[in-house]
C-alpha positions as CSV (number, residue, x, y, z in Angstrom):
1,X,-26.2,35.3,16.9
2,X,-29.8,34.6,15.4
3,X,-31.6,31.5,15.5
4,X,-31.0,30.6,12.0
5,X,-27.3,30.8,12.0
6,X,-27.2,28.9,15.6
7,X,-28.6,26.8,13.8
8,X,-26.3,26.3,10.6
9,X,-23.5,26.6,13.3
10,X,-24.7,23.8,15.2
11,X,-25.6,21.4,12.3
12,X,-21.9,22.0,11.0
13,X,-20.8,21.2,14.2
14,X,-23.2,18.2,14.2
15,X,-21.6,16.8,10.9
16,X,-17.9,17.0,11.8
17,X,-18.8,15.6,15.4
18,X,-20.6,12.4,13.5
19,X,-17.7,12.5,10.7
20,X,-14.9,12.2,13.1
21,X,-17.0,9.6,15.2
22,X,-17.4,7.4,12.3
23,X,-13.4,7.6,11.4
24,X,-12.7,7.1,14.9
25,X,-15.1,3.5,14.8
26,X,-14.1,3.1,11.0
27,X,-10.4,3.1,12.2
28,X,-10.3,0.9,15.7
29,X,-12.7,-1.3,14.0
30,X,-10.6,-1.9,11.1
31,X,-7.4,-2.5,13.1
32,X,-9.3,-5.4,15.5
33,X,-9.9,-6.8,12.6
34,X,-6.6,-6.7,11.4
35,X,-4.9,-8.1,14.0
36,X,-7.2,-11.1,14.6
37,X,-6.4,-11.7,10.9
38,X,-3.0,-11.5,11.4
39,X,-3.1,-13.7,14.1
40,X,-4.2,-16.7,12.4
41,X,-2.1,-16.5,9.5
42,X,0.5,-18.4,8.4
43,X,4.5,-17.4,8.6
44,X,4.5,-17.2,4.3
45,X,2.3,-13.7,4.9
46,X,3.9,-10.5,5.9
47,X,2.2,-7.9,7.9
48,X,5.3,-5.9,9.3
49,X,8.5,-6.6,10.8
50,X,9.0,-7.1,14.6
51,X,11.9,-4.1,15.4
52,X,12.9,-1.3,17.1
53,X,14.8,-0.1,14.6
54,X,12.9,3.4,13.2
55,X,12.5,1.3,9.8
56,X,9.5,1.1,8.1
57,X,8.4,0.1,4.1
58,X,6.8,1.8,2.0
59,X,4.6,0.3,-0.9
60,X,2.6,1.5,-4.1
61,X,0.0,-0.4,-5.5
62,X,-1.4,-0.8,-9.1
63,X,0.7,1.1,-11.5
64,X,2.3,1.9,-14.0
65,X,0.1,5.1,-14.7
66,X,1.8,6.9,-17.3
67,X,0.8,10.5,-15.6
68,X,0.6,10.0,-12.0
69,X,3.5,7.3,-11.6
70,X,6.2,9.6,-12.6
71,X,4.9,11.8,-10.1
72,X,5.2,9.5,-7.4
73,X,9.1,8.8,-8.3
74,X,9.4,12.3,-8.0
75,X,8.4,13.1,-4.9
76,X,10.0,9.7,-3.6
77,X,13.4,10.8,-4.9
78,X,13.0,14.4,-3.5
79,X,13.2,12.9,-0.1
80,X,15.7,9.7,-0.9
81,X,12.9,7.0,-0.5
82,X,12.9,3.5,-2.0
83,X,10.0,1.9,-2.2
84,X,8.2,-1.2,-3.2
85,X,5.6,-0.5,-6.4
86,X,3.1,-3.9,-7.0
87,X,2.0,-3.5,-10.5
88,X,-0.5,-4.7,-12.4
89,X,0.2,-6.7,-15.6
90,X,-2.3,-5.0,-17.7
91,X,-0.8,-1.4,-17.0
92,X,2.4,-2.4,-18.5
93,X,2.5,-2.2,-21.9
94,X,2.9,1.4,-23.3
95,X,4.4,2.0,-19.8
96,X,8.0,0.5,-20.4
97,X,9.9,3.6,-20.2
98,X,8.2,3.8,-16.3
99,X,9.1,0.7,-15.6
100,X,12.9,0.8,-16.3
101,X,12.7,4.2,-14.1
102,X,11.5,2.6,-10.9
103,X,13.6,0.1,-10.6
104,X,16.5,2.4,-11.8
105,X,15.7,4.1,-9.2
106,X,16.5,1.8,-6.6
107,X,12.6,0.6,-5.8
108,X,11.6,-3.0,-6.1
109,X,8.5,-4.7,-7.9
110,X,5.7,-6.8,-6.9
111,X,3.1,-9.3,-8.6
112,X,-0.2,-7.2,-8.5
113,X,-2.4,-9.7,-11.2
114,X,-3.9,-8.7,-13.7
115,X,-6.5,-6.6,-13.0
116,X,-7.9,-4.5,-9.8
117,X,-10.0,-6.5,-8.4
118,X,-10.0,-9.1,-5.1
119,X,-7.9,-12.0,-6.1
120,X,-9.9,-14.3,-3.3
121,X,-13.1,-14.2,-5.8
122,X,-10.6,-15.8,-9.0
123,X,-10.9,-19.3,-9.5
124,X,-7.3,-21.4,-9.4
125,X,-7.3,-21.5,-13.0
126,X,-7.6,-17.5,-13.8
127,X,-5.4,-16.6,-10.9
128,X,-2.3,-18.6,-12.3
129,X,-2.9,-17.2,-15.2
130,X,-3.2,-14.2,-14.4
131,X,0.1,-14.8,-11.7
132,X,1.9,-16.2,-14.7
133,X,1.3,-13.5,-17.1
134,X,2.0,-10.9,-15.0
135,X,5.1,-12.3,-14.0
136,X,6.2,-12.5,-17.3
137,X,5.4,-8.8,-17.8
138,X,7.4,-7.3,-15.2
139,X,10.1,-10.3,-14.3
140,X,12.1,-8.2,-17.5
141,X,12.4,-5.3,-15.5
142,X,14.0,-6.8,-12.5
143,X,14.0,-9.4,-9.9
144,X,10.2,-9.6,-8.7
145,X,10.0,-11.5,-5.0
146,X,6.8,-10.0,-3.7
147,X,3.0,-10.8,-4.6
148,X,0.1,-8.9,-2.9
149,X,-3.7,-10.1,-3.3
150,X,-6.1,-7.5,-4.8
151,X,-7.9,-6.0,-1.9
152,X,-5.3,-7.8,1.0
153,X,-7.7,-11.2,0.9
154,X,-6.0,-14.4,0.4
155,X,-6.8,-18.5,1.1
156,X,-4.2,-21.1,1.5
157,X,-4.7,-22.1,-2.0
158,X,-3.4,-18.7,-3.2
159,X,-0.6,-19.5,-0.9
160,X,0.5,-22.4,-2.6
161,X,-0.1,-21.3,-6.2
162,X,2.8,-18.2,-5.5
163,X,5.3,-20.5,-3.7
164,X,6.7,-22.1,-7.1
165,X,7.3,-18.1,-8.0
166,X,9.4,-18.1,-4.4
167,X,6.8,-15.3,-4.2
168,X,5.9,-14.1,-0.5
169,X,2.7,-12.6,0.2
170,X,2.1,-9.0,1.6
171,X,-0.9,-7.3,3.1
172,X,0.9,-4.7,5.2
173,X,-0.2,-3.0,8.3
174,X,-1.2,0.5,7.3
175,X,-3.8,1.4,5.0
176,X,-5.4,4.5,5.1
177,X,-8.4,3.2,2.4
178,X,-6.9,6.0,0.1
179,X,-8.5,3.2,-2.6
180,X,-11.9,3.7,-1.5
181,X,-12.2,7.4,-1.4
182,X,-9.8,10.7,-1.4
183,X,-9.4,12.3,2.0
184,X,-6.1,13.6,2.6
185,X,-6.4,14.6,5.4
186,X,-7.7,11.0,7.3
187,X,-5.3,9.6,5.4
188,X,-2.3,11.5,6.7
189,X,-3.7,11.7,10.0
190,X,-4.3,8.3,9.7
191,X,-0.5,6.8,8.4
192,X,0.9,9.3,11.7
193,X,-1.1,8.2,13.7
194,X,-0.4,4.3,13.4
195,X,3.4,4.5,12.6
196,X,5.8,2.5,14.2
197,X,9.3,0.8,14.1
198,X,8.4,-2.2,11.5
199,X,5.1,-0.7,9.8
200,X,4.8,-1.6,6.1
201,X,1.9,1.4,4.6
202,X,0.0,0.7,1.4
203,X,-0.7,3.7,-1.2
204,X,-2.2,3.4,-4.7
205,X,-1.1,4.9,-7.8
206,X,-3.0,3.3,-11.1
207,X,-5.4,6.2,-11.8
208,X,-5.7,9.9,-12.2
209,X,-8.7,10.5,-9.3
210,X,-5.9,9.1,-7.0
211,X,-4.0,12.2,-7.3
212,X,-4.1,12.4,-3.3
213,X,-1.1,10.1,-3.1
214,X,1.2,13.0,-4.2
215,X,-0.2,15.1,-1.8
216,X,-0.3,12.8,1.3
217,X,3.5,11.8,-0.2
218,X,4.7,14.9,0.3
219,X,3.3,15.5,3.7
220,X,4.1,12.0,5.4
221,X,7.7,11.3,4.1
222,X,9.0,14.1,5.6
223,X,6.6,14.1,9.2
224,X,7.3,10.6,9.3
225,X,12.2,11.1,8.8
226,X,11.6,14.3,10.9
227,X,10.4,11.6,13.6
228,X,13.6,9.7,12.8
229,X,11.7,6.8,10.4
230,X,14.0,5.4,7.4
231,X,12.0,4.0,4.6
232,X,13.2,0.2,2.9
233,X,12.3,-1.6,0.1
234,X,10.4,-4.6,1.3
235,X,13.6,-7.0,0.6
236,X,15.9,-4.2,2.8
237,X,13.6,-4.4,5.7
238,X,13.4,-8.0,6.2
239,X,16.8,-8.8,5.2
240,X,18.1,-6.2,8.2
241,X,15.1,-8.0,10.2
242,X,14.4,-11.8,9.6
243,X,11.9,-11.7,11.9
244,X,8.9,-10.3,10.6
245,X,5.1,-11.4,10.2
């Protein structure tokens, strides 16, 4: 081997060292900090459910898209899972027909706000409106008991703005950042590598350059039932387990 390609070799070898380093701090950092949130919460926010069951939830975040949504259900009903899609009032119009197929589908809906963006950095007066609106959007589709903050951030004022709703909030407990850039193969690597009895995962639809979520789809739902997992709706899993955080 010459020096020049021992050299190409090694700086390859370099880059994927530093690479899976960086996911490796990226990923233990990222659940610390998870748990220390979740430890000083409150009982209204849900992080997973406490069970041994082999239950977990699975939910979608900020569609309706009118091309990549329907791709979604179709994979989800290729492998009989329900899930829980959050949607975002302003995607909703033009996107009827979507609407009335997820939830005829057996998959539930959640309060997404208006717009993609962190919730926590709305003032009190444009998140109800944008709370109330979006209710009013997607409440015509079917029953709607689940809100989830843009970003996961929320304040105890949020809190109590969704309670008149009977809203809960939901942040979940795996997120492979499939929102901040496409790697499918972290993100896989990532959801079967945290999984367990309980675990609620968050995906994004809402855009065409998040195509990956078809692909990771269709390689964790049937890793993750080969293993023995069920997939609920958000409602299913803490109905069959009332306690939950």
């Amino acid at each position: 081997m010459n020096g020049r390609v021992r050299r190409v070799r090694n700086g390859l070898l370099l880059m994927a060292g530093l690479s899976a380093l960086a996911s490796v701090t990226f990923f233990f950092k990222s659940r610390l900090f998870s748990r220390l949130i979740e430890e000083r919460t409150s009982d209204e926010v849900l992080f997973h459910a406490h069970t041994r069951e082999k239950v977990i939830a699975l939910t979608i975040d900020d569609g309706p898209h009118a091309e990549l949504t329907p791709q979604i259900l179709d994979v989800l009903a290729e492998y009989g899972v329900q899930a829980t899609f959050f949607i975002i009032g302003s995607h909703v119009p033009g996107n009827e027909a979507i609407m009335r197929r997820i939830v005829a589908e057996g998959h539930e809906l959640g309060n997404h706000l208006m717009s993609d963006r962190r919730s926590i950095t709305l003032s009190a007066e444009v998140f109800e409106r944008q709370l109330a609106t979006t209710h009013a959007l997607i409440a015509p589709f079917g029953p709607v008991r689940w809100f989830r903050p843009g970003s996961g951030w929320y304040n105890a004022r949020m809190l109590e703005q969704i309670r008149p709703y009977n809203y809960r909030c939901v942040v979940g407990s795996i997120y492979p950042y499939d929102a901040q850039f496409q790697a499918i193969e972290f993100e896989v690597g990532y959801i079967l590598g945290n999984v367990q009895p309980g675990a609620i995962i968050v995906l994004h639809d809402g855009d065409c350059e998040r195509q990956g979520t078809v692909a990771v789809l269709r390689r964790i739902l049937p890793a993750l039932q080969k293993r023995g997992y069920r997939f609920a709706t958000l409602t299913d899993l803490t109905q069959r387990n009332p306690t939950v955080t």
